[in-house]
C-alpha positions as CSV (number, residue, x, y, z in Angstrom):
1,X,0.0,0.0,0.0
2,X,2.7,2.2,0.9
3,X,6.8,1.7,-0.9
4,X,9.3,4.4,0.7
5,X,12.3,4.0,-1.9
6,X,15.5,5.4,-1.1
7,X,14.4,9.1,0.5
8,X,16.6,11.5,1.2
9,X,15.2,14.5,3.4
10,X,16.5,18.0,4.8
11,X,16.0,20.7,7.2
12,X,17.5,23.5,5.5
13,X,20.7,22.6,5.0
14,X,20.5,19.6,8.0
15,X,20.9,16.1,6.2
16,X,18.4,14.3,8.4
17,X,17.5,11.1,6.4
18,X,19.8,8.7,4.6
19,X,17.9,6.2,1.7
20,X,15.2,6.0,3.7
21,X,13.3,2.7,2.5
22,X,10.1,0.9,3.9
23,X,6.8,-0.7,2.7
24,X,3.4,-1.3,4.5
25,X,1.5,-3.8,2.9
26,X,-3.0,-3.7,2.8
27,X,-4.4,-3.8,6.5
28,X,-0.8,-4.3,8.2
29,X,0.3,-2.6,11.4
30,X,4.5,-1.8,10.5
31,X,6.6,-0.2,13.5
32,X,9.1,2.2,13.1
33,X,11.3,2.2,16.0
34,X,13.8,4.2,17.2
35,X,15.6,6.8,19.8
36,X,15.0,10.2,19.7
37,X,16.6,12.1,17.1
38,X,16.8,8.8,15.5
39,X,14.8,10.6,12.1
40,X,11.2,8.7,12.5
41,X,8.9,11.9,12.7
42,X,11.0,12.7,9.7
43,X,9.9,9.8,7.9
44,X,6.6,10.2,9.0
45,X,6.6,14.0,7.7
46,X,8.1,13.2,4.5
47,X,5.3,10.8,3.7
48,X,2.6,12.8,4.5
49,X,4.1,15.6,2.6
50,X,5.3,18.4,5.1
51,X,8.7,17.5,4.9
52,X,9.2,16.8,1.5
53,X,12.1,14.3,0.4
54,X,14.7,16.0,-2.1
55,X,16.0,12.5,-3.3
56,X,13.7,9.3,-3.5
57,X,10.6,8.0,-4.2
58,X,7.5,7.6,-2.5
59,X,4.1,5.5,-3.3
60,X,0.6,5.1,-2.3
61,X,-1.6,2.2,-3.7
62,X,0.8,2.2,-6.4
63,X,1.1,6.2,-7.5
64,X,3.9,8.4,-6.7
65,X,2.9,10.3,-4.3
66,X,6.5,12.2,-3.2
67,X,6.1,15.8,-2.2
68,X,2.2,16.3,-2.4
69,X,0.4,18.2,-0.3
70,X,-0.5,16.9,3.0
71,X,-4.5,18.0,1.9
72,X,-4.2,16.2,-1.6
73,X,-2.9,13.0,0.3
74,X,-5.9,13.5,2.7
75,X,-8.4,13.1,-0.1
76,X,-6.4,9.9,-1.0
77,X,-7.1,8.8,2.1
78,X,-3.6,9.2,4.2
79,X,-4.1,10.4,8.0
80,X,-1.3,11.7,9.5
81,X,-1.4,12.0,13.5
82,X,1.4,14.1,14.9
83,X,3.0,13.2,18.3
84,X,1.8,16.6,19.9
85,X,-1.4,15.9,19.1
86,X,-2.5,19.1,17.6
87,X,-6.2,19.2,18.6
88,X,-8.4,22.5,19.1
89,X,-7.9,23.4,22.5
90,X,-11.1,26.0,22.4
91,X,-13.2,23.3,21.1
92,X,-15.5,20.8,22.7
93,X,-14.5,17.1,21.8
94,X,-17.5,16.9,19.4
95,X,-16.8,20.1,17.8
96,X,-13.2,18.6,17.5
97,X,-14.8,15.2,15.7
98,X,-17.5,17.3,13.4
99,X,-15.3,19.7,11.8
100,X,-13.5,16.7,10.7
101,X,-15.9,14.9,8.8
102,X,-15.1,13.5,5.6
103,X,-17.9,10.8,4.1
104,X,-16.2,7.7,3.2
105,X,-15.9,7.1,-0.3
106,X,-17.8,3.6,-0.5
107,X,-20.6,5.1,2.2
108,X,-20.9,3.8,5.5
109,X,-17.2,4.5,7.1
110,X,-16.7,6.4,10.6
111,X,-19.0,9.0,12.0
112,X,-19.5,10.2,15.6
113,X,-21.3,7.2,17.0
114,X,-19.2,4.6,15.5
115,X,-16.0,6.9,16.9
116,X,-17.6,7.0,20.6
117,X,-17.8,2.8,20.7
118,X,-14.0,2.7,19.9
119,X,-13.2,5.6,22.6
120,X,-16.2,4.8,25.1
121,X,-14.5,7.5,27.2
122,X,-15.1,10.4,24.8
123,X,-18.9,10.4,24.8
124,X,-18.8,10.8,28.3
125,X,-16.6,14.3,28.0
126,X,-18.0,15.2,24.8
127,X,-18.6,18.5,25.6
128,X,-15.4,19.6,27.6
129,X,-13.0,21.6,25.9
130,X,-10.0,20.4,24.2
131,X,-7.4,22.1,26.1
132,X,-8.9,21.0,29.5
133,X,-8.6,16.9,28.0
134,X,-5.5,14.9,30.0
135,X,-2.9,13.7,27.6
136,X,-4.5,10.1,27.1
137,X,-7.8,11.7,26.5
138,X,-6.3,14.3,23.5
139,X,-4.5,11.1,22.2
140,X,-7.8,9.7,21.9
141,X,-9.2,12.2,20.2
142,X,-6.5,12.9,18.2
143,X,-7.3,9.4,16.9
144,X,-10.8,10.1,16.7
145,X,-10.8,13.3,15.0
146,X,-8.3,11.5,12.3
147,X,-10.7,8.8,12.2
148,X,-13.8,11.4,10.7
149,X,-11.9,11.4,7.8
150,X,-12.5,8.1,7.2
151,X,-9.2,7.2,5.7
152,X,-7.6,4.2,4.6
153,X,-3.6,4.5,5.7
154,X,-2.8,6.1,9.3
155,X,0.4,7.5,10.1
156,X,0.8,7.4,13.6
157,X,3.8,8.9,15.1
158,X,4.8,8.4,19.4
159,X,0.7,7.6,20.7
160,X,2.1,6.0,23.3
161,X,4.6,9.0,24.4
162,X,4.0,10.4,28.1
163,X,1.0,8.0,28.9
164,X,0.5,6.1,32.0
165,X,1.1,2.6,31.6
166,X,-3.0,1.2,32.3
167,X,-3.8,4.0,29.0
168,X,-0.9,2.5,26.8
169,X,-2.6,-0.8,27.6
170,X,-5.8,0.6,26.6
171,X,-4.8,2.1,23.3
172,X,-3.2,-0.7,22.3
173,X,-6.5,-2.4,21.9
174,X,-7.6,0.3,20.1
175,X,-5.1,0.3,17.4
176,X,-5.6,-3.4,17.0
177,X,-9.5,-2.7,16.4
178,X,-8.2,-0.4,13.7
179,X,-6.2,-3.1,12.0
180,X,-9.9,-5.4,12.5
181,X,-11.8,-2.4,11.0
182,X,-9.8,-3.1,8.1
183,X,-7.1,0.0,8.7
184,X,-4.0,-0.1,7.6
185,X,-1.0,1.4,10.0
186,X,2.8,2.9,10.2
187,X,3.5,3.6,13.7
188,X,6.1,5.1,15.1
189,X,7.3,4.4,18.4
190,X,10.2,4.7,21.2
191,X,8.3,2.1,23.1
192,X,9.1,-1.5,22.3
193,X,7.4,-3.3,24.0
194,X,4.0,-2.2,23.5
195,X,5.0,-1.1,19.8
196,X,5.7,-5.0,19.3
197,X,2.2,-6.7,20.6
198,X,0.2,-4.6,18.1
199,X,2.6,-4.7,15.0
200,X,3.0,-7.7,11.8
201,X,6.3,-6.0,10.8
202,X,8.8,-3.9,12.6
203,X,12.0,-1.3,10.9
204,X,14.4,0.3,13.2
205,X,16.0,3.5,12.0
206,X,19.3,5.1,13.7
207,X,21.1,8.6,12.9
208,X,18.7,8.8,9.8
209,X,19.1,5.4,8.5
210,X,16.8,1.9,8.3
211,X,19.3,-0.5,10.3
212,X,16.8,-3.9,10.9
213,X,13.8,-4.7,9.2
214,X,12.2,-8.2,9.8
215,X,9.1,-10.0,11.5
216,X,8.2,-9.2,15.3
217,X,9.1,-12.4,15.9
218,X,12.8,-12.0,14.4
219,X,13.0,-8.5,16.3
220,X,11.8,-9.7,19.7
221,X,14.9,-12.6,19.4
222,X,17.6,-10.5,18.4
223,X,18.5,-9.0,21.6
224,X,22.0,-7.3,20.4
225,X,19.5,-5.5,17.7
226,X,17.7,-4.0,20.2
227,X,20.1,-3.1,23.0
228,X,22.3,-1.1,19.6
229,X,20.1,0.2,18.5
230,X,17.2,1.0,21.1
231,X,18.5,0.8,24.4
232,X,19.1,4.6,26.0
C-alpha cells in the first residue's frame, strides 16, 4: 500500500534522512522504531508531505505520491497524527470530531457514534474543551478526530509518548480494532514493548538510517539489535 524508496530529506541545510526505505502492505500494522533524534517523525513528515524528500521516491496504492500536499494526500485517504497531538484546544470534543468529517468514499465509514464505541471514554466528556482533556484523552481524540476522515492508511507517530502505563494498555487495543476495522498502520514508536504486541512487521532507524527490518518475531529474538540500536 505504501513503498518508501530510497528518500533523502533535509531541514534547511541539516541532512536528516539517509535512503530511507520501507513498505506497508494492505491492512498491516509496521513499527518504526527508534531513539529520539533517530529521524522517524522525519519519515513520517516526508510521507505525509510536510517534509518533502529531495531525493527518493514515495508510493501510495501504487502512485507516486513524493512531495504532495498533506491536503491532496488527505483526499487519497492518508491520515497523519502528529506526536503533539495538535487538537483545538477552544473546542468541545464533538466540535473537534464534526469539523473533521469526511464521508467515506464507498458510504458507511466512521462517523460520531461509531467513533464514541471505539473511545467509550469520549462520549462521556464530549462537551469539555480540548485544552482541559489529560494527555491520554487528546490522544484519543487525536485518533478520533483522524478517524472522521474516514481514511484508509494512518500515520501514527509516538501515541504512546507520556501515557501512564494502564492508558498505553488501553490504546493498544484500540489500534488493533483499527487493523480489524480493516485499517492499515505505520506507527512510530520509542516504546518497544507495547509497539511490538500490536505490529506484523517492525523497521528500526538510527542517525537517519533503516538498520533492521524483519518480522516481530525475528525482532523480539535479536536482543543485540535491540540493546544497539534502542536501548538509551
Amino acid at each position: 500500500m505504501l513503498e518508501v524508496e530510497g528518500i533523502h530529506t533535509f531541514y534547511g541545510l541539516s541532512h536528516i534522512l539517509f535512503g530511507v526505505s520501507l513498505r506497508v502492505e494492505l491492512q498491516e500494522v509496521v513499527c518504526l522504531l527508534g531513539r529520539n533524534g533517530a529521524g522517524k517523525t522525519t519519515t513520517m513528515k516526508s510521507v505525509i508531505g510536510i517534509t518533502p524528500p529531495k531525493q527518493g521516491i514515495i508510493r501510495y496504492k501504487g502512485e507516486e505520491i513524493t512531495g504532495k500536499a498533506p491536503y491532496l494526500l488527505a483526499r487519497k485517504g492518508i491520515s497523519y497524527i502528529p506526536d503533539d497531538r495538535r487538537i483545538f484546544a477552544d473546542l468541545t470534543v464533538g466540535e473537534n470530531l464534526e469539523i473533521a468529517i469526511r464521508e467515506a468514499k464507498a458510504g458507511g465509514g466512521w462517523n460520531k457514534e461509531r467513533v464514541y464505541e471505539l473511545f467509550p471514554a469520549l462520549k462521556n466528556i464530549g462537551s469539555r474543551k480540548g485544552g482541559c482533556l489529560s494527555g491520554g484523552e487528546q490522544k484519543m481524540l487525536a485518533i478520533a478526530r483522524a478517524l472522521m476522515g474516514n481514511p484508509e492508511f494512518i500515520l501514527l507517530d509516538e501515541p504512546f509518548e507520556g501515557l501512564a502505563p494502564i492508558l498505553v494498555h488501553a490504546l493498544e487495543g484500540q489500534i488493533r480494532k483499527l487493523r480489524e476495522a480493516g485499517l492499515t498502520v505505520l506507527i512510530a514508536e520509542q516504546n518497544v514493548r507495547s509497539t511490538l504486541r500490536i505490529s506484523d512487521r517492525g523497521y528500526i532507524i538510527d542517525n537517519g538510517q533503516i538498520r533492521y527490518h524483519g518480522s516481530i518475531e525475528d525482532l523480539r529474538d535479536n536482543e543485540d539489535i535491540r540493546k544497539k540500536y534502542l536501548l538509551v
